[in-house]
C-alpha positions, 0 to 999 in steps of 0.5 A: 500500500502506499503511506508517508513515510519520514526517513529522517529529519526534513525527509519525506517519501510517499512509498510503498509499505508492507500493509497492516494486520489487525491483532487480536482486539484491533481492526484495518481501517481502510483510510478515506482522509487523514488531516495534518496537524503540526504535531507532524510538522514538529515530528519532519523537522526532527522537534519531537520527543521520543523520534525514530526512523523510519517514521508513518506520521498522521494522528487523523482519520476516517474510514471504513473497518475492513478486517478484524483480527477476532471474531468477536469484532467482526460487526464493525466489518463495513463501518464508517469509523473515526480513529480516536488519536489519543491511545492509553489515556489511563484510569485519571480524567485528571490527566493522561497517564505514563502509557499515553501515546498519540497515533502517528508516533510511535506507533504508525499513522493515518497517513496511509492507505489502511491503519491497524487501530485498537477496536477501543478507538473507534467511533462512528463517522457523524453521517453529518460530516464528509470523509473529509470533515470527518478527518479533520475532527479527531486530534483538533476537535478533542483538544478544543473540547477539553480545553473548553469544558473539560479544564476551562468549564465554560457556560453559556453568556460567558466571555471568550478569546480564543488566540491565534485564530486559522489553526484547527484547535483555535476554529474548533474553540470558536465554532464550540464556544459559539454553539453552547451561547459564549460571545467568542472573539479571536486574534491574529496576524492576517485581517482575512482570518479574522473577516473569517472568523467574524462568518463563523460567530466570532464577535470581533476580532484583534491584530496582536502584531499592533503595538498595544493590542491589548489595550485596544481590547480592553476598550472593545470589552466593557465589564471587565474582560475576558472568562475563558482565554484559550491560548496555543503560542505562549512566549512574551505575549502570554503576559499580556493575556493576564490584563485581558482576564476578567477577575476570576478568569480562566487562561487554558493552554495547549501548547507554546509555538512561540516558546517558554513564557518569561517570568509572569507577574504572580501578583495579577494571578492571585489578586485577580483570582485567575486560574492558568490552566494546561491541557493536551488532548483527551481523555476517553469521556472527552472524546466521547462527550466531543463525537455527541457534541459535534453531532447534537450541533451539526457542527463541520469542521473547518477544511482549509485544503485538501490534497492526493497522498501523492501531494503530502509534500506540498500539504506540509508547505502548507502548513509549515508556512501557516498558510491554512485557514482549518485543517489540511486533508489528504483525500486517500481511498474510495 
């Protein structure tokens, strides 16, 4: 079958690879669409823990479950089935456990023809969605989720900044938030993404590359600012997500694309009561409680792009470029 294959940093073949055998308690899926994620893009340019080589990237996809390796399995044969990406969460709905592991190292990916997964790892594909949005769903959809009503326990009428709007978790916070009655409003660099955001719910939006931003907020944001903050890029900017806080505010974050944050002013956090949140991915009643979400919204994912596996190469230009609004899919069978 052919698969993307990384034979070493910034390394990236699309080759033909031995196809896979469900063990006993696992299925193939056929794959229909994978989605990238810059976990992939860390993992190419040799930025990831725990690297080997060769090395079958992709933690998203969809498909249809085409052999199982017990008999007991055998009525998922012909199901349309999204991949759960977040293996060995544990027994703590606190926070994952030493066996946790995401699909696409060190275990092989979705961006392939066909996947062996564990049967526990599977839910229906939403009939709502296209093999494509449904790609787009997984690794994304789950960590918004969490960050959101897991660890953020955001209501309804609350106030909400999702930062660094046009990435997939950034869209999923915004179309989630949206959806439950939040007023959402969003950053980023690129006017076009906001105007984008504004069609999606979003209230308004701030370009956080202008000197003073933040305080340009504070005038747009009567009553004392922000409940939920929902944050990717850290780095010096994060201070500043602490004078847009309402007391009792609640910054969650997933992830520190622009580097370790520097020293932070600890007098702001505890006087104003705020709550500094870290999160990564889901937990099995998180991605549970995401599959019902999704398909009690009819909410679609966000589809910047889509690609032949034969094009993965240019699809991760794409995306190392920042140029995508939603998620990048590759389109593979069917």
């Amino acid at each position: 079958m052919r698969a993307v294959q990384f034979t070493g940093v910034n390394q990236l073949n699309v080759t033909e690879v031995c196809e896979p055998e469900a063990a006993a308690g696992e299925v193939v899926v056929a794959l229909r669409a994978a989605a990238l994620n810059h976990r992939d893009v860390w993992i190419k340019q040799g930025h990831y823990a725990g690297l080997k080589w060769p090395c079958r990237p992709g933690s998203d996809g969809a498909g249809v479950v085409v052999a199982v390796g017990s008999a007991d399995d055998s009525a998922w044969i012909g199901r349309e089935v999204v991949i759960n990406p977040s293996f060995g969460w544990g027994a703590s709905e606190h926070a994952q456990g030493s066996n946790f592991t995401i699909l696409g190292l060190p275990r092989d990916g979705t961006l392939a023809e066909k996947i062996a997964v564990p049967v526990a790892q599977l839910a229906a594909k939403p009939v709502h969605l296209s093999w494509e949005e449904a790609a787009a769903l997984p690794l994304a959809g789950l960590t918004a989720y969490r960050a959101l009503f897991a660890r953020a326990h955001l209501r309804a009428g609350e106030r909400v900044l999702v930062t660094g709007i046009g990435g997939g978790v950034a869209l999923f916070a915004l179309q989630y938030a949206v959806a439950v009655g939040a007023e959402v409003w969003v950053t980023s660099s690129s006017p076009d993404k906001i105007a984008r955001a504004l069609t999606l719910g979003a209230r308004g939006g701030f370009d956080y590359t202008q000197p003073g931003w933040a305080k340009e907020t504070a005038t747009h944001i009567p009553g004392g600012g922000f409940d939920v903050i929902v944050d990717s890029a850290g780095g010096e900017g994060f201070g500043e997500l602490l004078d847009l806080a309402a007391p009792g505010g609640r910054i969650v974050f997933f992830g520190a694309t622009r580097g370790n944050t520097p020293a932070l002013a600890l007098r702001k956090i505890f006087w104003r009561q705020l709550s500094v949140l870290g999160t990564t991915m889901g937990s099995p009643a998180d991605w549970s409680a995401m599959m019902e979400f999704v398909a009690l919204h009819r909410l679609k994912p966000i589809v910047s792009e889509v690609f032949s596996l034969e094009r993965a190469a240019e699809a991760f230009a794409l995306m190392e470029r920042g140029g995508q609004f939603g998620k990048i899919v590759m389109r593979i069978g069917g």
